[in-house]
N, C-alpha and C positions, 0 to 999 in steps of 0.2 A: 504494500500500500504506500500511496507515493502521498508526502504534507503539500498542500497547496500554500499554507501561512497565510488562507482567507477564515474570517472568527465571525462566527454569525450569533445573533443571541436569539431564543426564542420567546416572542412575543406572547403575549397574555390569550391569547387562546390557542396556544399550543402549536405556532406552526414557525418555518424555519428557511429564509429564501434559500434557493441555491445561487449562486452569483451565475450572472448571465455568462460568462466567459466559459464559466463549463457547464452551461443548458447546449450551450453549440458546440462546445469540442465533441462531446457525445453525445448532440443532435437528439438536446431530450425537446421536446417543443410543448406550449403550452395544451393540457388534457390528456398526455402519455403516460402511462401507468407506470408506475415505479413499485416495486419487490424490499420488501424492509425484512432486514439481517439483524441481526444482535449476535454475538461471542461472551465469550466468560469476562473479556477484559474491559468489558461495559463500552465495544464500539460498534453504535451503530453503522450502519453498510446500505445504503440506495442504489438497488440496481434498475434497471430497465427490463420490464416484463415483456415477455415476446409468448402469445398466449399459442403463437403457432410452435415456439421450442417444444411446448408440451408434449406435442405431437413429431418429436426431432427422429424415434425412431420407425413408429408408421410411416414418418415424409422419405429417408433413407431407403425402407422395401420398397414403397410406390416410386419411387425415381430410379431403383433398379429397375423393377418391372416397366417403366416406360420407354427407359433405355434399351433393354433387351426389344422390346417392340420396335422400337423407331431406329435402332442404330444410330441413336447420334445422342450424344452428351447430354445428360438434363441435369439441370441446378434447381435446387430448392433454398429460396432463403427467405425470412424475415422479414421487418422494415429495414432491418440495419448493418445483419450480416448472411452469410450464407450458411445454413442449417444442413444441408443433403447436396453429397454428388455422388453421380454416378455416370461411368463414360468418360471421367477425366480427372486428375491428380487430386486425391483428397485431399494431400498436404499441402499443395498448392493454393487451395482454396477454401478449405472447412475451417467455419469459423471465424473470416475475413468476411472485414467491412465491405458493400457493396457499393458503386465508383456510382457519382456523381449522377451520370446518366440511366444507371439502372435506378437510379431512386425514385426519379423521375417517370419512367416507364410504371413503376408501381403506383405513384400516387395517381397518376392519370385515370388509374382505373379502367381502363379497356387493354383489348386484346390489339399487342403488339407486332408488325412481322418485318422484318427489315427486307426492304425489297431495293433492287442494284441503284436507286438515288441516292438513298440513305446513310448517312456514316455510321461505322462501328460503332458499336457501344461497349466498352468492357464489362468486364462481368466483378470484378474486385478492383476498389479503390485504388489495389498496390499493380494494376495491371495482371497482367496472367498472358496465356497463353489461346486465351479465348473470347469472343465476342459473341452477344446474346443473335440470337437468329430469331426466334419467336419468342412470345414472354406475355403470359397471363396474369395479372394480380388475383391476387387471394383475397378475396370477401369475405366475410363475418360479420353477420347482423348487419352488414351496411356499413360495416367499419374495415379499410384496409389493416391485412394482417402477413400479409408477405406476396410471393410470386414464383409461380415456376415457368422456367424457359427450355428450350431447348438452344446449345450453341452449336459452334463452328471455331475449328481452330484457325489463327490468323494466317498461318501456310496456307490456306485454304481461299485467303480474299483476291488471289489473282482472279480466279474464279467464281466470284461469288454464289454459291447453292440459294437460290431462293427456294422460300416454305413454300410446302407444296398445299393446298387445299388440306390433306389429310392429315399434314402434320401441326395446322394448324387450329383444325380442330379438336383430335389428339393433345395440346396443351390446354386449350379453352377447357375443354372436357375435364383434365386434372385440377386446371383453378379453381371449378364449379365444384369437383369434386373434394375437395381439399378443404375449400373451404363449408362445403356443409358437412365434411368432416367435427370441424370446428363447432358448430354449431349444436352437435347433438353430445 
């Protein structure tokens, strides 16, 4: 655990800002759930709840089995990082923040397909070896709660493979699915 040497006091009905500088280093935004910790040595801990981690090892089977169907790489993540691969480097990727543009693809809330206009999107903030090709967000109750894609390695952009109709709704199919996962 790293001190920031920021001292916040808690106000008379019991509540505690976080200072704005780290609501954005870790992209918590106002209405995001946060996970409350305690330990023996009386420190509290605020993590960021991902109600779809819950579900981290059904998403891992289901994006095997999608994989194996489709022959091409699927990633399962979060709002914030990526929860499931399969078809491409878990070390690589498990558990890594998700890059600017896939955040974006999520909160949009529709069904994503990169077709030969479009530029890459990566798939991890720190870069990777892969770019998203289709990409569903995940709903719950109405509330975004992650996204699964199918990608394409970048050797692969001389040529770009555009989503074919079937592969495209093969992803829709999983966001639908995934997230009324969620739901029940």
């Amino acid at each position: 655990m790293k001190a920031t040497g920021i001292v916040r006091r808690i106000d008379d009905l019991g509540r505690i800002v976080i200072p704005k500088e780290i609501r954005r280093t870790l992209r918590i935004k106002e209405g995001d759930p946060l996970e409350i910790y305690t330990d023996r040595e009386g420190e509290v801990i605020f993590k960021k709840y991902s109600p779809i981690g819950e579900l981290q090892s059904f998403a891992s089977e289901y994006a095997d089995a999608l994989q194996k169907t489709s022959s091409m790489p699927i990633f399962i993540c979060d709002r914030d990082e990526i929860i499931a691969v399969s078809g491409a480097s878990k070390k690589e990727y498990l558990d890594r923040k998700i890059s600017h543009g896939l955040e974006e693809i999520v909160e949009s809330r529709v069904l994503y397909v990169r077709d030969a206009g479009k530029e890459t999107v990566a798939i991890s903030s720190d870069g990777g070896s892969h770019y998203v090709n289709c990409a569903m967000p995940i709903l719950s109750e109405g509330d975004v709660v992650g996204c699964v894609m199918s990608a394409m390695a970048y050797d692969s952009v001389g040529t770009p493979k555009i989503s074919s109709e079937a592969e495209s709704k093969l992803i829709q199919t999983a966001g639908v699915f995934l997230g009324k996962q969620m739901e029940s």
